[in-house]
C-alpha positions in Angstrom: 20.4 24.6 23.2 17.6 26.6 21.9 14.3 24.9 22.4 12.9 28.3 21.8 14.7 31.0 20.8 15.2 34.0 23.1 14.1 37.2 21.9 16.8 39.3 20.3 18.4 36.4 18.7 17.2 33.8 15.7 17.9 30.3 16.1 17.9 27.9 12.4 20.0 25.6 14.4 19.0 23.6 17.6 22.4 24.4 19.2 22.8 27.9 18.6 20.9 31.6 18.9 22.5 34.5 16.6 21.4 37.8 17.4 18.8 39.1 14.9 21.0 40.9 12.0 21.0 44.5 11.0 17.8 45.9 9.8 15.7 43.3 11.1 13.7 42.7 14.6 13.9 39.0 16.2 11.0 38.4 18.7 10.8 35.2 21.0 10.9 32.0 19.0 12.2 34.0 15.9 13.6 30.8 13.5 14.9 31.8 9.8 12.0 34.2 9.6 13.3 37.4 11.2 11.3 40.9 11.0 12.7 43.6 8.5 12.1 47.1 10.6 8.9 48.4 8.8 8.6 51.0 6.4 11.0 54.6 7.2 12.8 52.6 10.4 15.7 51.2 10.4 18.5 49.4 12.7 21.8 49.9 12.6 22.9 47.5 15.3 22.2 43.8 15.9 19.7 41.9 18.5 16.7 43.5 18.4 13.4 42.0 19.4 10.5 44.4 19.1 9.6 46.8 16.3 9.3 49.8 18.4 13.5 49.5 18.7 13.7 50.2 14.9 14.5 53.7 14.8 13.2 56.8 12.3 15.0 58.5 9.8 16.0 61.8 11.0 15.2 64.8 8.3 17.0 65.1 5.7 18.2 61.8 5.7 17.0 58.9 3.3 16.7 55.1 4.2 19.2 53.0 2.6 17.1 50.1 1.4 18.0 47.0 3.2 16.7 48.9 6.4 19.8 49.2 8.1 21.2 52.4 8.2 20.3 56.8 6.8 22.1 58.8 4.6 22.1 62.2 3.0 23.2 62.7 -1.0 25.5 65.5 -0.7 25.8 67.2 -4.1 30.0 67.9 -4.7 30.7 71.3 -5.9 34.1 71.6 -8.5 36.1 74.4 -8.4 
């Protein structure tokens, strides 16, 4: 039973913690409002419960916008 939810984990249902979803932080007592990883972070696994586990973009790599993983565009050269 959550009576409050553990950090790591968001709880919308009495009976049951998820762990906070990709892209997003979940502190202590974390309901249906879960944190998105601010601004150039991201995080690319689940259960996190403090911003400073949202990780940077390495260079030359771009944030794919729902916070949750980098990339690199990778222009294709025909032959």
């Amino acid at each position: 039973m959550c009576d409050i939810c553990p950090a790591g984990y968001y709880c919308t249902d009495r009976d049951k913690a998820l762990p906070c979803m990709l892209g997003h932080y979940c502190p202590e007592g974390t309901g249906d409002d879960l944190v998105k990883c601010p601004t150039g972070t991201y995080a690319n696994v689940t259960g996190l419960s403090q911003e400073s586990e949202c990780s940077r973009c390495e260079g030359g790599y771009k944030l794919q916008s729902k916070h949750r993983w980098c990339f690199t565009m990778v222009d294709k050269i025909i032959v």
